[in-house]
N, C-alpha and C positions, 0 to 999 in steps of 0.2 A: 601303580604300586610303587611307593617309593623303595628305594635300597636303604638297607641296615646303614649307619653310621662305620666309618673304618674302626676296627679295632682298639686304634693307639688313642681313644676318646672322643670323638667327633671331628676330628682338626678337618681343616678346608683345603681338600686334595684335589678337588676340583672344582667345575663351577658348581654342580648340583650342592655344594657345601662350602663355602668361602667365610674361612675364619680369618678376618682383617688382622685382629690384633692377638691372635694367638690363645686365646683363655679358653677355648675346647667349645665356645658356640659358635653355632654359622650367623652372621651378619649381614643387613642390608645394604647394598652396592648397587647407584643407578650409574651405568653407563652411557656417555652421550654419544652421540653420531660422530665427533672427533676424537675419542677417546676417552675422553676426560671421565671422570668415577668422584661423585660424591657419595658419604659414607656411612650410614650409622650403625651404632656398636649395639648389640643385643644384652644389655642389661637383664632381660628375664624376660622381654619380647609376649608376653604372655597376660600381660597387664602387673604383673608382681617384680617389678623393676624397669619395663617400656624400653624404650631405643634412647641412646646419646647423640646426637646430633656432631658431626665431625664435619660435616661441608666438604670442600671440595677438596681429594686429598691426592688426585694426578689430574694435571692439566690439559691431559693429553697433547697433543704435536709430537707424539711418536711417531706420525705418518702412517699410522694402524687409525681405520675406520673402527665404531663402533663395535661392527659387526667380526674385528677380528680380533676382540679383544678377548683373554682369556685370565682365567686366577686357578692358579694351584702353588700347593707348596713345595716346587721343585729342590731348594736345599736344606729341607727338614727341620727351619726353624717354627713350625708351627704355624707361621703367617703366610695368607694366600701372598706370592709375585704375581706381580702384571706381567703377564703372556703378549704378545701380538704376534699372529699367527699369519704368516703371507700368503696369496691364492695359491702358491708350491708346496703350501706345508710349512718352510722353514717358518723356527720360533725364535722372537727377541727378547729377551729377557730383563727386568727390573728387578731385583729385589726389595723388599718389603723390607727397609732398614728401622721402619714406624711403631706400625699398628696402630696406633693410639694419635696418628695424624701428624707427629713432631718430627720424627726422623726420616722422613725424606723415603728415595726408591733413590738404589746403587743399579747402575747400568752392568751386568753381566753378558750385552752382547749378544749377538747370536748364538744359541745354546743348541739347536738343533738346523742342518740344511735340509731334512722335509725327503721324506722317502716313496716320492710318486705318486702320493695323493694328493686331493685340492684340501684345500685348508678348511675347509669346512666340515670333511672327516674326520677334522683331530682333535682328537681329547683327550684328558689327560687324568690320572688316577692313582690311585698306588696299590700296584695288582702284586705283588710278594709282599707289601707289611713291613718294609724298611722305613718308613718314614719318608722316602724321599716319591713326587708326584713320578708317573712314569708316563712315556710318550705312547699316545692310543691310538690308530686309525681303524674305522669304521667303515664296512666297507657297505656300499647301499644295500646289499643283503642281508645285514644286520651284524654281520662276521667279525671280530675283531680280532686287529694283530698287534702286538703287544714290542717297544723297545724299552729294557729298564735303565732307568736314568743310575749311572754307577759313580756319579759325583756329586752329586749335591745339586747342582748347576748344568752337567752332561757337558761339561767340559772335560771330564773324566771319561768319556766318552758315554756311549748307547750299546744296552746289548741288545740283540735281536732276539725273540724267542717265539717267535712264531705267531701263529693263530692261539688264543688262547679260548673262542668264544665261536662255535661254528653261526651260530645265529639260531633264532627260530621261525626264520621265514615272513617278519615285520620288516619296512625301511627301515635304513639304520639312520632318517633322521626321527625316530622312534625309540632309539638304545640311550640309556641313560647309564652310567656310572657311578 
């Protein structure tokens, strides 16, 4: 069963929904094994406008494999960042200066040091409705616990808020967002 779309219009909070360029649909994004993401933009994806073709729009050599690569819009501009997520948790940060493939990703740094889960727990979402993605760990009983991003970026730092989700007894590589 898929999830509702978030409130604030469909924008790409995380992976299950990655809006590239910001215009409130989710967009197709192939990932490679070295990072790299070519791109295409959802026109109407439905046959009544098809995909735009945008090629290769991160090179990857982030030193993030494939499999750590993540998209949400962690400073509330609408457009999914490049996440790389390390086997600790911590997260590195690009921002999406593009969308539309011209403007580049701004290097934000490490935005998160990763709070004793493996990286493969983490997901990311916008669980209060501020616009901004919030940091998720999933615990293999399906449980999640919630930090919210209070800057845009979590340079403003992370707040902690607990458990927000007991589980219902599926793995949590089974919990979708």
């Amino acid at each position: 069963m898929r999830p509702a779309p978030p409130a604030r219009g469909g924008g790409g909070l995380g992976d299950y929904q990655v809006d590239f360029d910001g215009d409130g649909r989710s967009d197709y994004l192939v990932v490679g094994a070295n990072g790299s993401v070519d791109a295409w933009l959802n026109r109407g994806g439905d046959g009544n406008g098809g995909w735009s073709p945008l090629g290769q729009v991160a090179k990857g050599g982030t030193g993030a494999t494939g499999d750590q690569v993540r998209f949400a819009d962690v400073n509330g501009d609408r457009r999914a960042d490049y996440l790389a997520v390390a086997a600790n948790g911590a997260v590195t940060a690009w921002l999406n200066k593009g969308g539309d493939g011209n403007g580049g990703w701004t290097s934000a740094g490490q935005i998160a040091s990763g709070v004793g889960s493996t990286g493969d727990q983490v997901r990311f979402g916008d669980v209060n409705g501020d616009g901004y993605a919030d940091y998720l760990m999933v615990e293999p009983t399906g449980a999640v616990n919630a930090w919210v991003n209070k800057g845009g970026t979590g340079t403003a730092g992370w707040t902690a808020v607990g458990r927000i989700a007991a589980g219902t007894g599926v793995p949590g590589s089974q919990v979708r967002l």
